[in-house]
N, C-alpha and C positions, 0 to 999 in steps of 0.2 A: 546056747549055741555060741562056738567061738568068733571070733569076727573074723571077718576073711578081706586078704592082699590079693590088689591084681599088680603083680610083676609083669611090666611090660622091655624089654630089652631082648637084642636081635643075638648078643652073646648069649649061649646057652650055657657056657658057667655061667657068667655073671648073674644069671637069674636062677643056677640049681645055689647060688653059694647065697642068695638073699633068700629064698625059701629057707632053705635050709635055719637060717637064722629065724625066719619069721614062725617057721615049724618049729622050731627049739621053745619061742616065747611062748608056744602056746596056742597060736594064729593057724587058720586055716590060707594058703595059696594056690590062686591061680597063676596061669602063665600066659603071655602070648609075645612073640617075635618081632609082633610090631606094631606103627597105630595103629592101622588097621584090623587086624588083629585084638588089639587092647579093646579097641571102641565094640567089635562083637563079642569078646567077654562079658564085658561090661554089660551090655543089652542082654546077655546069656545066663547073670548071673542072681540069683534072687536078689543078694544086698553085698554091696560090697563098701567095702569099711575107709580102705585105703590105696592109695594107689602107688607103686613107687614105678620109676620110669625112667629107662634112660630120652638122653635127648638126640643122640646122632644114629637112627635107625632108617634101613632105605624104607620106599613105598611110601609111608606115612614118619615124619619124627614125632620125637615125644612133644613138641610145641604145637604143631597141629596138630596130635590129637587133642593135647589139654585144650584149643580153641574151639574146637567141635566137644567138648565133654561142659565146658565153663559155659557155652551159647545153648544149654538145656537146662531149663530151672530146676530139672530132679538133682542136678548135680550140684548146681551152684557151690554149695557146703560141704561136698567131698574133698578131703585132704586130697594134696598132692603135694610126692615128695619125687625131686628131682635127682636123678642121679647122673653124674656127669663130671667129663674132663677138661669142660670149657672151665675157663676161669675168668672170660672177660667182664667186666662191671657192667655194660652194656647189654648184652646178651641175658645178665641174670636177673638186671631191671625187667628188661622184657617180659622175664618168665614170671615174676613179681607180679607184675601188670593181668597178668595171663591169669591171676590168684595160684600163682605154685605157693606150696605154703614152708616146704620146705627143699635144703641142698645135700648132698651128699656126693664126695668128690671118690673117685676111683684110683684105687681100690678099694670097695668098701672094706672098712673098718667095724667090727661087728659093734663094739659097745658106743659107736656112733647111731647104727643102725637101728639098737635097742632105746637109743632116748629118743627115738623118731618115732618108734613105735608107741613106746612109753607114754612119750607128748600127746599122741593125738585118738588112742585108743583105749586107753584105762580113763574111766570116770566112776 
């Protein structure tokens, strides 16, 4: 069985053009528009592999959710990869802190996208 992305981001490119990418490697995706959203994926979904997520989404961002996913022990050890156009040091400490495990700046870059996947999905 393939391992499966939850794309979490409120642009609806942004997350047909990471599927897309995640679908080309190989990878099964889900979707959802926001944390909120993310977090009942996530509860929805048998197993999920990896996460990639932006951070400036209404209702829920992607830092609250990663707080509410990192404060349940199922998850603790789920990747999370950040996508995002913040560029402050501060901000990315934060998300560090939060256990994001990884960055990805926007626009994504596909052969950026594939050593994220690469890193934390093939063993």
């Amino acid at each position: 069985m393939s391992k499966t992305i939850l794309i979490v981001d409120d642009s609806l490119t942004a997350r047909k053009v990471i599927s897309q990418i995640v679908t080309e490697a190989g990878y099964r995706s889900v979707e959802a528009e926001d944390g909120r959203k993310g977090l009942e994926q996530l509860e929805n979904e048998v197993q999920v592999d990896l996460i990639i997520s932006d951070i400036n989404m209404p209702w829920m961002t992607g830092l609250e959710m990663i707080t509410e996913i990192k404060a349940d022990p199922k998850y603790q050890d789920l990747p999370i990869c950040l996508v995002t156009t913040e560029s402050s040091v501060d901000y990315l400490n934060d998300a560090k802190k939060l256990g994001v495990n990884a960055f990805l700046v926007k626009p994504i870059q596909k052969e950026a996208l594939q050593e994220v996947l690469n890193g934390y999905l093939t063993s």
